[in-house]
C-alpha positions, 0 to 999 in steps of 0.5 A, a space after each residue: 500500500 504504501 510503496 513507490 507509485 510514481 516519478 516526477 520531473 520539473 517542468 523544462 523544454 529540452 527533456 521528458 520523464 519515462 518510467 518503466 517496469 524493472 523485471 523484479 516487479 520495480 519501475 525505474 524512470 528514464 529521461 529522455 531528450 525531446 529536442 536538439 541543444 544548442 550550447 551557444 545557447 542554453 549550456 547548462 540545464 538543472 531538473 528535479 526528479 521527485 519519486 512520490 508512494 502511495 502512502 496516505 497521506 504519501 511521502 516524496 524524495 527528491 534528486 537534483 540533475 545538472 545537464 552541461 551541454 557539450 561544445 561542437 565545433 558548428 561556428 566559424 570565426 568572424 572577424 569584427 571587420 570585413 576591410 582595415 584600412 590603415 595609414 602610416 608615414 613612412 620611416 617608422 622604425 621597424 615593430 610598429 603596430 600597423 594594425 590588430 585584426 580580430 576575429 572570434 567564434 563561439 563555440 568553446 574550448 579547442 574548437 574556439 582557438 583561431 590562428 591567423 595568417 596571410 593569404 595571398 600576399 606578395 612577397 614584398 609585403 610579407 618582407 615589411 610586415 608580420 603578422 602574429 598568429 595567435 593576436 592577428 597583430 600586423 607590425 613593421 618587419 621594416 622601414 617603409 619607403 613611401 619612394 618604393 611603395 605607397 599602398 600595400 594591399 594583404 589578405 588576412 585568413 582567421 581560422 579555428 581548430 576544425 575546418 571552419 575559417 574567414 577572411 578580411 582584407 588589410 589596406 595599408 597606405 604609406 604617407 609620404 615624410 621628408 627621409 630622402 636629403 638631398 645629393 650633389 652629384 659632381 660632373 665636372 672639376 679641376 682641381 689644379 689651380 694656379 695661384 695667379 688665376 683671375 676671379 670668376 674662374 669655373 672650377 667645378 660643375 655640379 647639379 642636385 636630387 632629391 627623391 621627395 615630392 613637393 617642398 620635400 624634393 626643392 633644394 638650394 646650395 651654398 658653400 663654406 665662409 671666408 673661401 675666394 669661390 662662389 656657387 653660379 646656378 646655371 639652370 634648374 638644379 645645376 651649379 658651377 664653383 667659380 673663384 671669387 678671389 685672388 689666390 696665394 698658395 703660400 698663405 692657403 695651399 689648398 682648399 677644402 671647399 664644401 658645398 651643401 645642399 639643403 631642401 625645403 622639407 620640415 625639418 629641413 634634410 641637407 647633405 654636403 660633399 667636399 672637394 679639394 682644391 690644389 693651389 699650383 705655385 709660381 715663382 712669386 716669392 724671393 728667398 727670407 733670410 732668417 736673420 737680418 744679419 749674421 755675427 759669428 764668433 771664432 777662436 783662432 787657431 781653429 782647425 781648417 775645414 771646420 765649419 764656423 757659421 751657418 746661414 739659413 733662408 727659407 723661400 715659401 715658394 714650391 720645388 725648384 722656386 723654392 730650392 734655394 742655393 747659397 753663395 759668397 758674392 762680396 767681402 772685405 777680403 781680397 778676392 784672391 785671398 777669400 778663397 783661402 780664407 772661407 768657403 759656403 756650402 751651396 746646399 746647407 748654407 754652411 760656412 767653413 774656415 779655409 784656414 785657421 785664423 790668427 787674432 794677431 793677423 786678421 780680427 774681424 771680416 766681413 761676407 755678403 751671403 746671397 741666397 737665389 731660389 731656382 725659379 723662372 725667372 729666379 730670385 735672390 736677397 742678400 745678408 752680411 756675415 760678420 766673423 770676429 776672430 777671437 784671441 786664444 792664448 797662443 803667444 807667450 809672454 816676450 821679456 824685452 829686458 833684461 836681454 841675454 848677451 850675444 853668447 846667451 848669458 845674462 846680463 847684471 845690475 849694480 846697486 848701492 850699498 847704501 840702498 834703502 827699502 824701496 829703491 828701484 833696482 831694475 824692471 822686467 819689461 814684457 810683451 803679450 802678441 795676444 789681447 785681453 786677459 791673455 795679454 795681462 801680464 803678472 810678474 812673480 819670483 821663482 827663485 831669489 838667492 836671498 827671500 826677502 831682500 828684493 820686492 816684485 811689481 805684480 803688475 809693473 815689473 818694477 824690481 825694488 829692495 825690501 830691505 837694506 843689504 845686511 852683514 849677511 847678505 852676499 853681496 850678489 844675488 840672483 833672481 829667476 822671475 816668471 812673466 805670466 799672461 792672464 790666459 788659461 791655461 796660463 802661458 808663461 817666460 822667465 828672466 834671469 837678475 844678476 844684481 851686485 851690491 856695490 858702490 862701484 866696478 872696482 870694488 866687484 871685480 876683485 871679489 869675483 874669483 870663481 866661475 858661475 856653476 852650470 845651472 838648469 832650469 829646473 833645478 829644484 828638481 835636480 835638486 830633490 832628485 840629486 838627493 833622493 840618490 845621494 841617499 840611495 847611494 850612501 852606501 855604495 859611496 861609503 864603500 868605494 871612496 873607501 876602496 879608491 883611499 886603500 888603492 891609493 895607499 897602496 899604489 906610487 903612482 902621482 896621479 893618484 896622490 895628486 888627488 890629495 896633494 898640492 899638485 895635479 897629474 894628468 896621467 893615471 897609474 895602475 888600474 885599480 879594481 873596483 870593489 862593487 858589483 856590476 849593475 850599480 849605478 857609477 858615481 864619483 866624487 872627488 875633492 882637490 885642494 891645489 896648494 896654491 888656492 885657497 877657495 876648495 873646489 868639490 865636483 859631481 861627476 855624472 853617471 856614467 852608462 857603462 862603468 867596467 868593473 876593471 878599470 881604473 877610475 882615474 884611468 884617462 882611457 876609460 870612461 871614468 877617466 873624465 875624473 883627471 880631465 876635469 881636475 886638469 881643467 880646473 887648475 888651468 883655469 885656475 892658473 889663468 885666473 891669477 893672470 887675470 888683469 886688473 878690471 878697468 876702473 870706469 866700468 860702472 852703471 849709470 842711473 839712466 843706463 837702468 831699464 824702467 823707472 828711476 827713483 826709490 819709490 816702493 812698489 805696489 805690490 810683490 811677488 811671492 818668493 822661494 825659500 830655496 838658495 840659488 847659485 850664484 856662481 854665473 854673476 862672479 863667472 861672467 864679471 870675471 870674464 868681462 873684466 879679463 877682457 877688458 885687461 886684454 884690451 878685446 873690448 871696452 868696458 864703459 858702455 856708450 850712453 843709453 846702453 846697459 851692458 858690461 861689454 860687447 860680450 856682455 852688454 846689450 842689444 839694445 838701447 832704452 829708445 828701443 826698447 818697446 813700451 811696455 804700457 801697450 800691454 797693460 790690460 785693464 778689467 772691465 774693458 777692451 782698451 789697453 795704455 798705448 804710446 808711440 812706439 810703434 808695433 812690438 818686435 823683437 826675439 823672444 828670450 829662450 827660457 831663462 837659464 837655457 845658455 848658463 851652462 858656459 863655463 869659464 873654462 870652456 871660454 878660456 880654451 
């Protein structure tokens, strides 16, 4: 009674309920479609299905049913236009959106998915556009030329996953933009120009283009400022470059002339070419000197072939107008002896000494250079070179006075006894060829027998006593002076003084008994050196002087007691042998005291290269045999010593027979003196010799009036008149200028050092 009876189904349009019997004696319902479905239309449909018993009163259940509908594939796409139409200038860059073409279908899912693409497009057009498949975007692939093409014309296909698709047509129109500049296309040009052209010359034909339309495609042309050209325009479009100016290449040798062209468009395009412009030189310019003058300072004795100075011009001209070569065309010189003289190098303008050139001969000359380019016809300008010739020192200082005598010995002077400090003895004159510094002369003391008791003018040369002559003081003394120049290196004379304290000749002469001893220049250095071997030898000395004392004990030969006795042999007595080994150097040492002088006389004898052990040192045959010939010798002269005459009692200096100034007043200033003692023997030697003369009547004592000399032997050679001015070679700091006089040009042989003939021995001239 109170089973299921029926099923119920909501009211609805598109299903229907139909309940059928099971098997079992059940019923089961059954829905059942009554219409076709349309997704795009209804999706989705929701029934309730109620199930009612007989029941009194009859219970009910109830059940939900959702129905989705599925999709097919039964629309095609659409596109939202049949026709797109675009504009778009020209140039945009590529990737710009040209247009989106949409399309879209109904169904759903997969069957919903439309792909778009091109259909039937020319290849051009796929070249500047893309178009994305799934977004239907048209975008520039690249630029567009509205010059190449003004509309592009594309079909678009939209299609979905099934086989259903449409088509729309894409129109794109390309606006013209001003992208095209303007070109300057050049059909005719000289690029070579000749700087003497005339202005309004054509240069250069030209015309323009310009592939845009309207004011875009109209072009005008003007050139760079400040250029001597101008742009004449012949016709539409067409130009020519014409000179507006003179021309000078050495100012502008070309010109880089740019001609621009410009349109009309908004913004305006222009392009622009340049052309470059040759200058062609002519012989418009004559050769520059770089200097307005040329003063070249050279040092004499320079070496030929040298050069000394170097000329420079420049010619602003091109090739052979500008080449320029140099020649010497006028000078001061002699022609012949310009050759000799200088010489310029044709090419490099380089000047070179021929010769060497003297100061003393030639100080300054003057060169007119000419510089003359290549060209036709060619051109020249002159310049003046000036060489001055400057002093080296080469010329050493020439002593005037005291001059040697004709022998080459040295004179003396007397000075009083009585002379107070102060007093003018003699003066070294002196004379520099050279100028300048290298012509001041100082005067200084190498070697005095007595420091201390002369002074030396520095500058003057003025020899003056320090001091009154004292007990102890030999009454003749020697002075060795050097006369130096101002030069560096410095060069340099010497002169040698005799000076002889006393009142008058008489009372020299008997004093004098002894000859002067050979001197030497350098004999300081002898000296240490002569010391050096006496100490090296003391020894060898020690034991020879006494083997020769054994050997002459024991030997009766006279020569050889004559050694110690009063009288001299000449001939020697039996070899005596030697005591030393062979390999030392020989010296000999003698001392004879003849017993009729008083005056004991110690000789050194030199060295002797080979000494033979066997042989008798006073052997005359052997090489020491020079022992016994000196000691001969010494007693002739001595023998002739005391023969001598009695000196002439007017023999005596005057005091207008000194050279220099006359008067005791003291000099400005000294030299320096040595501390080491100077022979002394030359001045006994040489007034013994002269009065020895003078009692054999051979010449006359009394020189004339003006003279300084003992002699014809002794006295000078020449008088105080001729004797040059020494003042002309007084230099003064700070200027040129030199103290001049009358005297004329310097002359006279320079004296051979100071003791260079003081050798001569009295015995030699009593021979």
């Amino acid at each position: 009674m109170n089973s299921l009876s029926k099923y119920q189904l909501s009211p609805n349009e598109y299903f229907s309920l139909v309940v059928k019997d099971s098997p079992d004696g059940g019923k089961y319902p059954e829905l059942v479609l009554k219409k076709t479905l349309d997704r795009e239309t209804q999706s989705s449909h929701h029934l309730v299905l109620t199930a009612l018993d007989s029941g009194d009163p009859p219970r009910s259940s109830t059940a939900q049913i959702q129905i989705l509908v599925v999709d097919a594939n039964d629309n095609p796409p659409v596109f939202s236009r049949d026709m797109y139409r675009v504009s778009l200038r020209e140039g945009v860059p590529p990737g710009t959106l040209v247009v989106k073409v949409s399309a879209t279908d109904r169904d759903e899912g997969f069957n919903a998915e439309i792909t778009y693409s091109f259909l039937g497009v020319a290849n051009k057009a796929q070249h500047v556009f893309s178009l994305d498949s799934a977004t239907g975007n048209i975008i520039t692939h690249q630029p567009l030329d509205f010059e190449e093409v003004e509309r592009y014309t594309m079909d678009v296909e939209a299609k979905d996953r099934g086989s259903l698709s449409t088509q729309c047509k894409v129109i794109v129109e390309v606006l013209d933009e001003n992208d095209n500049n303007p070109e300057i296309i050049i059909t005719s040009l000289s690029d070579q120009i000749l700087e003497d052209s005339h202005p309004g010359m054509v240069v250069a034909l030209f015309k323009t283009q310009d592939q845009d339309s309207g004011e875009n495609g109209e072009v005008t042309c003007n050139l760079s400022r400040d250029i001597p050209f101008k742009i004449h325009s012949s016709s539409n479009n067409y130009y020519k470059l014409v000179t507006d100016g003179p021309l000078d290449r050495e100012q502008t040798p070309e010109y880089n002339v740019t001609i621009t062209a410009t349109d009309r468009g908004k913004p305006p395009l222009s392009s622009s070419t340049t052309i470059t412009l040759h200058i062609t030189d002519v012989n418009d310019n004559a050769p520059v000197f770089h200097q307005a003058s040329y003063v070249v300072h050279v040092a004499e004795n320079n070496p030929p072939g040298a050069s000394i100075a170097q000329v420079s011009a420049s010619d602003p001209d091109l090739g052979p107008n500008g080449r320029v070569s140099y020649s010497i065309v006028n000078s001061d010189l002699e022609p012949r002896a310009l050759a000799s003289y200088v010489s310029v190098s044709a090419q490099s303008g380089v000047v070179f000494a021929q010769r060497a050139f003297d100061h003393e001969q030639l100080r300054a000359f003057e060169l007119t250079l000419q510089a003359r380019d290549q060209g036709s016809p060619a051109l020249s300008a002159n310049v003046s070179l000036r060489v001055l010739v400057g002093d080296r020192n080469d010329n050493a200082p020439r002593v005037l006075y005291p001059a040697l005598g004709p022998d080459g010995s040295a004179l003396f002077d007397t000075v009083p006894r009585a002379a107070q400090p102060g007093y003018l003895v003699t003066k070294v004159v002196a004379v520099d060829a050279d100028s300048g510094h290298n012509a001041w002369l100082s005067y200084h003391v190498l070697q005095a027998s007595e420091p201390g008791l002369f002074s030396l003018g520095l500058r003057t040369g003025e020899v003056r006593t320090a001091r009154s002559l004292g007990d102890r003081d030999a009454a003749r003394q020697r002075l060795l002076v050097a006369v130096r120049d101002g030069g560096q290196p410095p060069l340099s004379a010497t002169a040698t003084l005799l000076l002889v304290f006393a009142d008058s000749l008489q009372e020299v002469l008997p004093d004098v008994s002894d000859r002067p001893a050979p001197s030497d220049p350098q004999a300081e250095l002898q000296f240490y050196l002569v010391v050096s071997l006496a100490l090296i030898s003391v020894l060898f000395l020690l034991a020879l002087t006494l083997a020769v004392s054994l050997r002459l004990r024991s030997s009766s030969s006279p020569a050889a007691r004559g050694c110690f006795g009063s009288a001299l042999w000449s001939k020697s007595g039996p070899e005596i042998p030697p005591n030393y080994s062979e390999g030392t150097l020989p010296y000999a040492y003698n001392l004879c005291v003849p017993g009729d002088q008083s005056n004991p006389e110690f000789n050194f004898l030199t060295s002797v290269d080979h000494f033979p052990a066997t042989q008798d040192i006073l052997n005359k045959d052997s090489p020491s045999g020079l022992l016994a010939s000196i000691l001969i010798t010494n007693v002739e002269a001595d023998k002739t010593f005391k023969q001598q005459a009695p000196p002439n009692t007017d023999w005596r200096f005057s005091q207008a027979q000194r050279p220099g100034t006359s008067g005791s007043q003291n000099g400005d200033e000294t030299g320096t003196w040595p501390n080491n003692q100077f022979d002394t023997e030359m001045l006994q030697a040489m007034i013994l010799a002269s009065a020895s003369e003078a009692a054999d009547g051979s010449s006359t004592l009394g020189g004339g009036a003006g003279t300084m000399g003992l002699s014809a032997r002794y006295g000078p050679q020449f008088t105080l008149q001729h004797v040059p001015d020494y003042r002309q070679n007084v230099y003064i700091p700070g200027s040129n200028a030199t103290l001049t006089s009358a005297a004329g040009k310097r002359d006279g042989k320079a004296p051979a050092g100071g003791n260079g003939n003081k050798k001569k021995s009295g015995k030699k001239e009593k021979k």
